[in-house]
PDB file of N, CA, C and O in Angstrom:
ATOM      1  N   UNK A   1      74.069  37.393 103.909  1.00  0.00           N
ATOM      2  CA  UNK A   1      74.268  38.594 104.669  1.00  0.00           C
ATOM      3  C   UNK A   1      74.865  39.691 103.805  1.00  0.00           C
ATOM      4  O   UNK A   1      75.850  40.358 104.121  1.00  0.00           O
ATOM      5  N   UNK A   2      74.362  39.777 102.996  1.00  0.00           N
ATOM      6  CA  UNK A   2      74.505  41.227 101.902  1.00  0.00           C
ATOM      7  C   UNK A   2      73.706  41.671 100.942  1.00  0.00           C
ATOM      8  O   UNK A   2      74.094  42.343  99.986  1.00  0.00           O
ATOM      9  N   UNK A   3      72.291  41.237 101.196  1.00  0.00           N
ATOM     10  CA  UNK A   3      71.262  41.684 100.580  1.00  0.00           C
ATOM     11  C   UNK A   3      71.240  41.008  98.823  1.00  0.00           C
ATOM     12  O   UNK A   3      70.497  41.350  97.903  1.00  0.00           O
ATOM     13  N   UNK A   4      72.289  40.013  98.824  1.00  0.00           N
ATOM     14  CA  UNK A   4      71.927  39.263  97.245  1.00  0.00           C
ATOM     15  C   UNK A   4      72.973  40.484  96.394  1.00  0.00           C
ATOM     16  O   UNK A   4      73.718  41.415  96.700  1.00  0.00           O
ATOM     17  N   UNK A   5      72.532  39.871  95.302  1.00  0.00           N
ATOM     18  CA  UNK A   5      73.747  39.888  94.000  1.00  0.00           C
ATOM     19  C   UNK A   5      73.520  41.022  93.548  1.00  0.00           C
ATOM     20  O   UNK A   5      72.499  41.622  93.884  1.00  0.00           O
ATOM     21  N   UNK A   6      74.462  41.579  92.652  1.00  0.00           N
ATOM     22  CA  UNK A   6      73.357  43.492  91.976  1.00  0.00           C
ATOM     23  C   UNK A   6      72.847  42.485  90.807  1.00  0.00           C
ATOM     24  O   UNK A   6      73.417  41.516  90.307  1.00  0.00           O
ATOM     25  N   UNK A   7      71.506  43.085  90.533  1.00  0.00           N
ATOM     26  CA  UNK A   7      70.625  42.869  89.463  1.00  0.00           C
ATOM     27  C   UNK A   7      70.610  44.216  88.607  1.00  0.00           C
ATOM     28  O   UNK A   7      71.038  45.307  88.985  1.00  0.00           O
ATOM     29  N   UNK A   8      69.978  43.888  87.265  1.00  0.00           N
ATOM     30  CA  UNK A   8      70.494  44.559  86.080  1.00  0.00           C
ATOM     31  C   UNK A   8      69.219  46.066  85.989  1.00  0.00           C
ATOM     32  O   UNK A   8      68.027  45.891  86.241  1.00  0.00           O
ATOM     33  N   UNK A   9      69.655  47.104  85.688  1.00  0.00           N
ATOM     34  CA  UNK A   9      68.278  48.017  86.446  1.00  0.00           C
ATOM     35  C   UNK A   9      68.597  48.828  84.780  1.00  0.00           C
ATOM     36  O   UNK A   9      69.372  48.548  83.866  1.00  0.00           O
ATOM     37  N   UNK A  10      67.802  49.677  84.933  1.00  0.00           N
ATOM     38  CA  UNK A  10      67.500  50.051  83.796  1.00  0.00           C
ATOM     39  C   UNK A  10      68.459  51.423  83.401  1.00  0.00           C
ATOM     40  O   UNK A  10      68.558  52.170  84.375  1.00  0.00           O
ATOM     41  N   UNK A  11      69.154  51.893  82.235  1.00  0.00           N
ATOM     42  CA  UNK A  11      70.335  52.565  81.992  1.00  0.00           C
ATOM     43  C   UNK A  11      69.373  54.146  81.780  1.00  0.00           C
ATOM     44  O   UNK A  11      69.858  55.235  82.088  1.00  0.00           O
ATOM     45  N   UNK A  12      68.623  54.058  81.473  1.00  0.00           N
ATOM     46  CA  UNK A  12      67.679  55.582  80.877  1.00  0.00           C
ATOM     47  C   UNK A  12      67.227  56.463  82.380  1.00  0.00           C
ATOM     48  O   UNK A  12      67.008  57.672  82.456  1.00  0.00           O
ATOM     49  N   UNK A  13      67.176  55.522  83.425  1.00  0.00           N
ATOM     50  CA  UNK A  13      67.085  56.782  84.738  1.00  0.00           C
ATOM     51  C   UNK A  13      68.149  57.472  85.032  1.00  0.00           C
ATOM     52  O   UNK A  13      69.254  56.930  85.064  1.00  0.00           O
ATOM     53  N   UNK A  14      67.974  58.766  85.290  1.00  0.00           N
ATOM     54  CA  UNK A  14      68.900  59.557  85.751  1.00  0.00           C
ATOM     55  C   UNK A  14      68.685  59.657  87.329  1.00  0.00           C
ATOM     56  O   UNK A  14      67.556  59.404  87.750  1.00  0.00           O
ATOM     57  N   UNK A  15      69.786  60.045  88.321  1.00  0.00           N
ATOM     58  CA  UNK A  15      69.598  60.160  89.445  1.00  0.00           C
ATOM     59  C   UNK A  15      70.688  61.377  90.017  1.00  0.00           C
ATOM     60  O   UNK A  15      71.867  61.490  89.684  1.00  0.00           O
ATOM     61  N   UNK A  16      69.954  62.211  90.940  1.00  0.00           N
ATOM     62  CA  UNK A  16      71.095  63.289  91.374  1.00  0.00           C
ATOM     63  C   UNK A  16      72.426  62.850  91.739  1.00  0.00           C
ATOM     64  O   UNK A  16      73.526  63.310  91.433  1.00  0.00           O
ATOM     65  N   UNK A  17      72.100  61.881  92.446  1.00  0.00           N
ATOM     66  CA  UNK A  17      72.938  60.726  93.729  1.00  0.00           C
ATOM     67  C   UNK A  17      73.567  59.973  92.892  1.00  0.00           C
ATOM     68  O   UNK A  17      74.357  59.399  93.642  1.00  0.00           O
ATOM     69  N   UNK A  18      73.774  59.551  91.776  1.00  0.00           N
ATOM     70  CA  UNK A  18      74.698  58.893  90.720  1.00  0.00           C
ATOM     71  C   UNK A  18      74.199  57.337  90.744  1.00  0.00           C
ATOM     72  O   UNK A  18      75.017  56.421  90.647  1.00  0.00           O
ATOM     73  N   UNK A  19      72.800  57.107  90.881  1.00  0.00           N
ATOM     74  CA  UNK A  19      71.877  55.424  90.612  1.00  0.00           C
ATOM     75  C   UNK A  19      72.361  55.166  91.523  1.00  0.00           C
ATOM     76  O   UNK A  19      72.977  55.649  92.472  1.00  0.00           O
ATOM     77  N   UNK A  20      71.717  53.577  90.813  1.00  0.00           N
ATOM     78  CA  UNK A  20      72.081  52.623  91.013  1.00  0.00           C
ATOM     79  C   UNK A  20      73.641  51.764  91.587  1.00  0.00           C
ATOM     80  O   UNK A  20      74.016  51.186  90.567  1.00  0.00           O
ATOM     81  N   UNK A  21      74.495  51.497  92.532  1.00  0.00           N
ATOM     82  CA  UNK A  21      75.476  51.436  93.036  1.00  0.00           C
ATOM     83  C   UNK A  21      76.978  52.260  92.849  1.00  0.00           C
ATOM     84  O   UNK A  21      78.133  51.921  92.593  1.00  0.00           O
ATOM     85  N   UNK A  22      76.244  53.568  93.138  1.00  0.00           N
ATOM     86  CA  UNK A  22      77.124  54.555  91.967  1.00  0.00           C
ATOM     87  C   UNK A  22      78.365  54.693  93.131  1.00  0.00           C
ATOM     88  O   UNK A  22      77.852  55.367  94.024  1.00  0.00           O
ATOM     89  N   UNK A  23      79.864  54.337  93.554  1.00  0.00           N
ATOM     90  CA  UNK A  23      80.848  54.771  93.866  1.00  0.00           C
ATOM     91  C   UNK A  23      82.046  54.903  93.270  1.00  0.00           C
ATOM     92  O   UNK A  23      82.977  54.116  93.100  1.00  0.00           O
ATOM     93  N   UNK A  24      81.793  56.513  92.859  1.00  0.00           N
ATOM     94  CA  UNK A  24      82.816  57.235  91.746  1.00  0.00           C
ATOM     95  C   UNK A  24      84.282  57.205  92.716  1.00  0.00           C
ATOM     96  O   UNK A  24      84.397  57.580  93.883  1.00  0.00           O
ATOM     97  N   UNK A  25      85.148  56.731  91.970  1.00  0.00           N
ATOM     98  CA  UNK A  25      86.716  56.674  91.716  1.00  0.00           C
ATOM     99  C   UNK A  25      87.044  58.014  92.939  1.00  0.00           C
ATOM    100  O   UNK A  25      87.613  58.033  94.030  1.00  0.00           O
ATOM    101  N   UNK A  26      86.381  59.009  92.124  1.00  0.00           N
ATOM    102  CA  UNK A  26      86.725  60.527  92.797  1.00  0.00           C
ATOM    103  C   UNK A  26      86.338  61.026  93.440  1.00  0.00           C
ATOM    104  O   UNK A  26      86.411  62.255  93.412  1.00  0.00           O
ATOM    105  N   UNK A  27      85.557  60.209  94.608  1.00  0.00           N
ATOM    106  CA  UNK A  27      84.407  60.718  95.821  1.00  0.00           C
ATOM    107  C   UNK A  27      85.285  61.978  96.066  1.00  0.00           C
ATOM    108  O   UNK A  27      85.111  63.064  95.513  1.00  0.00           O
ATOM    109  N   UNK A  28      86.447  61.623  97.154  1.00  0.00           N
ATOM    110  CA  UNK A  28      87.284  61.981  97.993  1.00  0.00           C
ATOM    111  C   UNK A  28      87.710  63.716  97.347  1.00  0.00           C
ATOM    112  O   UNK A  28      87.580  64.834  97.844  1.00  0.00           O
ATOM    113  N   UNK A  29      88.177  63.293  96.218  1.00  0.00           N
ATOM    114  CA  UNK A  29      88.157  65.307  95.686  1.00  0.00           C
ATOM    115  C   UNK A  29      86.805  65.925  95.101  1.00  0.00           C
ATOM    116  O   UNK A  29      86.682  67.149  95.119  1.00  0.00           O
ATOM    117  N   UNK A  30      85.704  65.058  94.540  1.00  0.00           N
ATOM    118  CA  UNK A  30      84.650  65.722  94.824  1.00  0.00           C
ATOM    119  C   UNK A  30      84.307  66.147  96.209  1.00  0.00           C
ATOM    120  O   UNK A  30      83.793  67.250  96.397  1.00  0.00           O
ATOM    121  N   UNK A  31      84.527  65.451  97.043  1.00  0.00           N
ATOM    122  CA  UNK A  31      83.993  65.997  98.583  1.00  0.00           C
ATOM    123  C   UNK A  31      84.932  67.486  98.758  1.00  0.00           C
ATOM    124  O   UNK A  31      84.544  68.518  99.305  1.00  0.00           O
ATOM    125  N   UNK A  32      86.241  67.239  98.127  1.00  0.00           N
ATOM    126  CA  UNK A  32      86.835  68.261  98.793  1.00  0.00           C
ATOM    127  C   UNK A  32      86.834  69.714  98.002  1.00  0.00           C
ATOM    128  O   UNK A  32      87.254  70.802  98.396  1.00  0.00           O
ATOM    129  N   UNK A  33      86.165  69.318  96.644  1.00  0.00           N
ATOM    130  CA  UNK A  33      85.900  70.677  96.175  1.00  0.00           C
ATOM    131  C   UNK A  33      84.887  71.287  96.638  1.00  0.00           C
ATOM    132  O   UNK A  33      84.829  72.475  96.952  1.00  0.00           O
ATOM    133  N   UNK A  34      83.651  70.101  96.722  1.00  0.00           N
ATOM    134  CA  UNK A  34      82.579  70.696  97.352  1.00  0.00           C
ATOM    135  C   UNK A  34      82.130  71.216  98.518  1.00  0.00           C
ATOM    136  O   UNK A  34      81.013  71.733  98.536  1.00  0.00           O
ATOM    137  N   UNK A  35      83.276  71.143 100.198  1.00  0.00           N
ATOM    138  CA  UNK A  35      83.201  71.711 101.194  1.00  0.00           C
ATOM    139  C   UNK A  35      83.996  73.031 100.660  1.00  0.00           C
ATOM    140  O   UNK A  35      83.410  74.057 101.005  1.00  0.00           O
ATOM    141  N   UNK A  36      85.383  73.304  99.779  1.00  0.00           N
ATOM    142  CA  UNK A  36      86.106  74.278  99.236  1.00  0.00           C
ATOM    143  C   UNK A  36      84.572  75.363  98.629  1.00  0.00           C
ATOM    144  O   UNK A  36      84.713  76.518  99.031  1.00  0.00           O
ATOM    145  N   UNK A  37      83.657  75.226  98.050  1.00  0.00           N
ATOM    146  CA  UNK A  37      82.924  75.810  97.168  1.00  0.00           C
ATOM    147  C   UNK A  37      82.372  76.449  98.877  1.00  0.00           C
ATOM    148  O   UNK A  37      82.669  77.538  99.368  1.00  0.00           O
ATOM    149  N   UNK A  38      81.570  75.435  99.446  1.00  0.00           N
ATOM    150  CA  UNK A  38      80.994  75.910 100.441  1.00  0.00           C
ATOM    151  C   UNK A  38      81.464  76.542 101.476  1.00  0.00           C
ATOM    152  O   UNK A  38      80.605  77.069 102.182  1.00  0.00           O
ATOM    153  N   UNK A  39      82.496  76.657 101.780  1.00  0.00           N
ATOM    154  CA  UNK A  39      83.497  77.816 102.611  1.00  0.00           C
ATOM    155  C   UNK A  39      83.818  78.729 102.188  1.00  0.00           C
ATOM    156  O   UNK A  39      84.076  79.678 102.928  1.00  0.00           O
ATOM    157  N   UNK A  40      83.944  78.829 100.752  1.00  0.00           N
ATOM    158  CA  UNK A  40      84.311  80.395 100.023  1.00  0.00           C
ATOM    159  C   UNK A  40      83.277  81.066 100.283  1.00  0.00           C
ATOM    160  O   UNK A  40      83.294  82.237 100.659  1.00  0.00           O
ATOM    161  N   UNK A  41      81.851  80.088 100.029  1.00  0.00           N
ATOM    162  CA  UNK A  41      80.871  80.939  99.637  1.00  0.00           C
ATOM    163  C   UNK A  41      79.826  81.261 101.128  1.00  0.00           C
ATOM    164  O   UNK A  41      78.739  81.840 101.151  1.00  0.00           O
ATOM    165  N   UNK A  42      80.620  80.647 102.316  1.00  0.00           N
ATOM    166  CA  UNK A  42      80.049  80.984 103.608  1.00  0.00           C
ATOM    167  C   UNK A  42      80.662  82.079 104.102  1.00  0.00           C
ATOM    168  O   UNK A  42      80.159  82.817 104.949  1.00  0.00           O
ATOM    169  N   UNK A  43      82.219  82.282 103.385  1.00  0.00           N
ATOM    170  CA  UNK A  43      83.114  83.168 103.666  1.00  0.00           C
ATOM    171  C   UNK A  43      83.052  84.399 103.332  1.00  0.00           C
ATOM    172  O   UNK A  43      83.531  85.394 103.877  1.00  0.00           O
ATOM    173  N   UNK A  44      82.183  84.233 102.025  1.00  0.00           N
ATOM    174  CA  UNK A  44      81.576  85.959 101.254  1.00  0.00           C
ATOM    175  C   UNK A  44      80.741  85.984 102.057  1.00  0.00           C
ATOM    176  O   UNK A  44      80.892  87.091 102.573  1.00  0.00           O
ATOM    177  N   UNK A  45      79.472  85.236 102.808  1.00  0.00           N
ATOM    178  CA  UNK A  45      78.557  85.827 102.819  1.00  0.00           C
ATOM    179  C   UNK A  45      78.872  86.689 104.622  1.00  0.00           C
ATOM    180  O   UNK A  45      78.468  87.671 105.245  1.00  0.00           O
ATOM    181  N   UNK A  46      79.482  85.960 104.740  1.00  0.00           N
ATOM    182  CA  UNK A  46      79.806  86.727 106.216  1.00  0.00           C
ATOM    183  C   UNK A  46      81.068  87.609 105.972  1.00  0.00           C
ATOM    184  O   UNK A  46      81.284  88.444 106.850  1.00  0.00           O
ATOM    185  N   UNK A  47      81.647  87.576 105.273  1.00  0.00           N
ATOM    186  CA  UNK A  47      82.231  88.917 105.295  1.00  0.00           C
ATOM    187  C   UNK A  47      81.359  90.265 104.455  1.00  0.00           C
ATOM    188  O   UNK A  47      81.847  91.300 104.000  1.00  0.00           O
ATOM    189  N   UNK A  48      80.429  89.970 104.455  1.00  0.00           N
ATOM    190  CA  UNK A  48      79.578  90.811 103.211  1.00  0.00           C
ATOM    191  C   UNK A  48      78.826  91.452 104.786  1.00  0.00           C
ATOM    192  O   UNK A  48      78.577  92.560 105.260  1.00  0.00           O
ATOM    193  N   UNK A  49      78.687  90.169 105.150  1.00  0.00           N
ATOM    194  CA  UNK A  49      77.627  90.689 106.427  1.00  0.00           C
ATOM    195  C   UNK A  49      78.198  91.500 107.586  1.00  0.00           C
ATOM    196  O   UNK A  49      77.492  92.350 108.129  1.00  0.00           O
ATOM    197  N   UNK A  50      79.178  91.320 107.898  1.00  0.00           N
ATOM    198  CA  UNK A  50      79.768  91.723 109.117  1.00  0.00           C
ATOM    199  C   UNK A  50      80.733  93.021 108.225  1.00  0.00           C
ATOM    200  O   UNK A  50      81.627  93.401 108.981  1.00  0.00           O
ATOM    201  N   UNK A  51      80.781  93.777 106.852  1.00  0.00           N
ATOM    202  CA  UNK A  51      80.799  95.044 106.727  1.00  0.00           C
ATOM    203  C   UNK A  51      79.407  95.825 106.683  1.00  0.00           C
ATOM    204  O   UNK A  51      79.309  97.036 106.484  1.00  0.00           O
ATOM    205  N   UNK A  52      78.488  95.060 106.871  1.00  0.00           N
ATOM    206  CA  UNK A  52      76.893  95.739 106.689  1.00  0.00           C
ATOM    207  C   UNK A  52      76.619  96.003 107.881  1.00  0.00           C
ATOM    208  O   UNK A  52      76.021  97.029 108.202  1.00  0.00           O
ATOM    209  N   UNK A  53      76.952  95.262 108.568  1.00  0.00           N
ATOM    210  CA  UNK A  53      76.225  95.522 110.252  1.00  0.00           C
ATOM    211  C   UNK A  53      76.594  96.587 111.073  1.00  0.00           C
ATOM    212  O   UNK A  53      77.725  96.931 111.416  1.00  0.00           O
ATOM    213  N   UNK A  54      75.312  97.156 111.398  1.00  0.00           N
ATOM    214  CA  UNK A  54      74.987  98.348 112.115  1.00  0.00           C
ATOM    215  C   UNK A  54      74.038  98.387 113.104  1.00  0.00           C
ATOM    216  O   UNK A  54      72.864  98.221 112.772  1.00  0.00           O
ATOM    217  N   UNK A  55      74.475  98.679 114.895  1.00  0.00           N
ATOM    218  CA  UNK A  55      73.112  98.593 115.394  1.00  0.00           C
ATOM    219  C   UNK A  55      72.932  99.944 115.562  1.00  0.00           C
ATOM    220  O   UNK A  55      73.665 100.885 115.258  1.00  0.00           O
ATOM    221  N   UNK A  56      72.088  99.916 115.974  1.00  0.00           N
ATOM    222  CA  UNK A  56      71.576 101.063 115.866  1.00  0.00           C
ATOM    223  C   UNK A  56      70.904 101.623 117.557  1.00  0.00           C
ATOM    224  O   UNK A  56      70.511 102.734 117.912  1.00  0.00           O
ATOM    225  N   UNK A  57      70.990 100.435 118.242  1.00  0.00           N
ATOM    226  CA  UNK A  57      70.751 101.020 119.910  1.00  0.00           C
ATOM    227  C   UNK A  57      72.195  99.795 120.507  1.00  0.00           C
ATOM    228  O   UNK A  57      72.265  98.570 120.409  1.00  0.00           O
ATOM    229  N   UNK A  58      73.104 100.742 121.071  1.00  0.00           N
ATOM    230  CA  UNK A  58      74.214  99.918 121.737  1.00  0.00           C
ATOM    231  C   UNK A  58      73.489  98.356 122.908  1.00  0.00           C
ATOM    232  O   UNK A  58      72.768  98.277 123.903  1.00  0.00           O
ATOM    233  N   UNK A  59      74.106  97.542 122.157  1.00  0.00           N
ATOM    234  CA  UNK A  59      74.194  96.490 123.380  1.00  0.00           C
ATOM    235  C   UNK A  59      75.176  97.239 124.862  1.00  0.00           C
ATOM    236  O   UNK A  59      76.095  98.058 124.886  1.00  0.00           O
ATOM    237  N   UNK A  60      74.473  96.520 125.915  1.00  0.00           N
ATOM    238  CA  UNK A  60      74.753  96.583 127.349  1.00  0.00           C
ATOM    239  C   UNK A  60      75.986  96.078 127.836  1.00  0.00           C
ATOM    240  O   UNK A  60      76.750  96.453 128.725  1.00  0.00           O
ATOM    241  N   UNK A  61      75.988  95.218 127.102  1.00  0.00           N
ATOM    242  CA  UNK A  61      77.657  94.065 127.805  1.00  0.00           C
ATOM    243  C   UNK A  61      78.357  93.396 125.986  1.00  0.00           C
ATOM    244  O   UNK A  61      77.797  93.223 124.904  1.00  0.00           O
ATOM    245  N   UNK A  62      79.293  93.268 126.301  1.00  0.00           N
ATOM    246  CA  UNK A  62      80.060  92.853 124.876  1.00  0.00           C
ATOM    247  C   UNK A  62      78.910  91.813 124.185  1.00  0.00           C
ATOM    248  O   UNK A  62      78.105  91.186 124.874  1.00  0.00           O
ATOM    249  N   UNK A  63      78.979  91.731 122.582  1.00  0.00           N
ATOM    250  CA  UNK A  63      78.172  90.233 122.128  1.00  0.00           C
ATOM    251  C   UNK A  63      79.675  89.643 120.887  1.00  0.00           C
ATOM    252  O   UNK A  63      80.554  90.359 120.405  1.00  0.00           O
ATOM    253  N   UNK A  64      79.527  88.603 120.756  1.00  0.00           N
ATOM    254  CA  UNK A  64      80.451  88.179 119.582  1.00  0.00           C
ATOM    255  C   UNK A  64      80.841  88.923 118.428  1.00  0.00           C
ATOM    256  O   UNK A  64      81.968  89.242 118.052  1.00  0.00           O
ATOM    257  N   UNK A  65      79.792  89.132 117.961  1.00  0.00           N
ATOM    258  CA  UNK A  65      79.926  90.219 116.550  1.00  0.00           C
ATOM    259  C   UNK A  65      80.910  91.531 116.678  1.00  0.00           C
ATOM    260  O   UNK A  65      81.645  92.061 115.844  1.00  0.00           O
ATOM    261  N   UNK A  66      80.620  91.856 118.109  1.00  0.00           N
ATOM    262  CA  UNK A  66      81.767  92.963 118.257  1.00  0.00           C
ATOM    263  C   UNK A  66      82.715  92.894 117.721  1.00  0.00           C
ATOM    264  O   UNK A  66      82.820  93.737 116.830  1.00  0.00           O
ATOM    265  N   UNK A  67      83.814  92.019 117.876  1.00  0.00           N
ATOM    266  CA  UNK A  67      84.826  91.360 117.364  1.00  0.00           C
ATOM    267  C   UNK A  67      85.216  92.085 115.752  1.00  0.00           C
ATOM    268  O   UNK A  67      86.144  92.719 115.251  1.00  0.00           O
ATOM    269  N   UNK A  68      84.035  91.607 115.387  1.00  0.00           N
ATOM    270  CA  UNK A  68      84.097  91.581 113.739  1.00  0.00           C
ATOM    271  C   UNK A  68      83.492  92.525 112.994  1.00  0.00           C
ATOM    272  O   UNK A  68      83.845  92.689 111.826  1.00  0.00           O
ATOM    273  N   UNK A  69      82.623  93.185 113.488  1.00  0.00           N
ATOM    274  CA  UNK A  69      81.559  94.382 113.181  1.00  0.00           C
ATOM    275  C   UNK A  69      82.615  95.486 112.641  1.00  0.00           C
ATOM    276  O   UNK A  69      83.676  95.588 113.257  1.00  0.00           O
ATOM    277  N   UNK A  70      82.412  96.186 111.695  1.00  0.00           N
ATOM    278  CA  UNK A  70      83.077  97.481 111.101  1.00  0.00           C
ATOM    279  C   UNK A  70      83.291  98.742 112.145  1.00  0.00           C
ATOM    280  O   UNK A  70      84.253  99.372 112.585  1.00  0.00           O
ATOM    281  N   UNK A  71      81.501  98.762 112.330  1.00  0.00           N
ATOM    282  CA  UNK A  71      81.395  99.666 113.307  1.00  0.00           C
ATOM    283  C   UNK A  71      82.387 100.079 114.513  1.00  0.00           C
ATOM    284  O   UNK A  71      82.902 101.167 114.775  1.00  0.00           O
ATOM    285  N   UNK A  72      82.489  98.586 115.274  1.00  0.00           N
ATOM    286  CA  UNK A  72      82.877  98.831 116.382  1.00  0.00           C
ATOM    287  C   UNK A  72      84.747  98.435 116.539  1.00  0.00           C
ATOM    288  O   UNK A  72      85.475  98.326 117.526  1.00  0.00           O
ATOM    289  N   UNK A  73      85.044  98.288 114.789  1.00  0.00           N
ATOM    290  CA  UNK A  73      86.158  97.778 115.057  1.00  0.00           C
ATOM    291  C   UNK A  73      86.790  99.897 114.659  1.00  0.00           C
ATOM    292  O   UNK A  73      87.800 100.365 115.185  1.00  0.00           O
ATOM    293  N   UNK A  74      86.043 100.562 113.869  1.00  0.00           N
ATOM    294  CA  UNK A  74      86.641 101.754 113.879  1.00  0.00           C
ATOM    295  C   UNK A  74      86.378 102.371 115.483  1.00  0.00           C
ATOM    296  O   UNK A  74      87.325 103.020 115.927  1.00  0.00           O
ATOM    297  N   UNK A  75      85.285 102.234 116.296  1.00  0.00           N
ATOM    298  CA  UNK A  75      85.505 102.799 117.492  1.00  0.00           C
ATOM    299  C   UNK A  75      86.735 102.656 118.356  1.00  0.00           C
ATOM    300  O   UNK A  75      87.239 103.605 118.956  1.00  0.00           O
ATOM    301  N   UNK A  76      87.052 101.790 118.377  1.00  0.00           N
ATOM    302  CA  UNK A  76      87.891 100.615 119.307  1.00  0.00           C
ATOM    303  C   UNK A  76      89.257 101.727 118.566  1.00  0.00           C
ATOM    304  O   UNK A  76      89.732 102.529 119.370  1.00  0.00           O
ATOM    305  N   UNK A  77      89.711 101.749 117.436  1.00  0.00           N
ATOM    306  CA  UNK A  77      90.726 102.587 116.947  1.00  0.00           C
ATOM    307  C   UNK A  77      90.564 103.972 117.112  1.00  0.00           C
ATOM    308  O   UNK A  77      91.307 104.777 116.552  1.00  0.00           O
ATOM    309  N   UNK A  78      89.740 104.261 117.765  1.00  0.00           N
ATOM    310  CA  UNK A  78      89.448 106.019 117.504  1.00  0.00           C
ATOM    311  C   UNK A  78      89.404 106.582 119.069  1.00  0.00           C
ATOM    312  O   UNK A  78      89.351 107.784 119.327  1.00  0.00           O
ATOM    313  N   UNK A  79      89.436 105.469 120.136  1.00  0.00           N
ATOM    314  CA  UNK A  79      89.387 105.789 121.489  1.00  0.00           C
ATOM    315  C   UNK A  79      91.075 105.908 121.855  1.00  0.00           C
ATOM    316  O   UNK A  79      91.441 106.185 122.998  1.00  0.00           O
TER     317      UNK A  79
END
């Protein structure tokens, strides 16, 4: 009930995923740099986005973006 013994595989393949029974020492801070990388870089892209945004025919009833939108955060100060 464990699929047999590891057998000997060949050293010259490379693999993205790290081979053949690959569990690195340092999963745990690789994982945590790599959600860190991906939050900075979800974090530019929406703050990049939400100073760009402009509509250009008013919504009817509030939407989320309001919140965060440039636009409507200088209105909101100017009333």
């Amino acid at each position: 009930m464990g699929g047999g013994a590891r057998y000997p595989y060949p050293k010259h393949v490379w693999s993205p995923s790290g081979g053949w029974w690959s569990r690195p020492a340092n999963w745990r801070a690789n994982t945590v740099v790599t959600f860190a990388g991906m939050f900075a870089i979800a974090y530019g892209v929406w703050s990049v986005s939400a100073d760009r945004e402009v509509r250009h025919i008013q919504p009817d009833r509030p939407i989320p973006s309001m919140m965060w939108a440039k636009q409507y955060k200088n209105q909101s100060q100017e009333s």
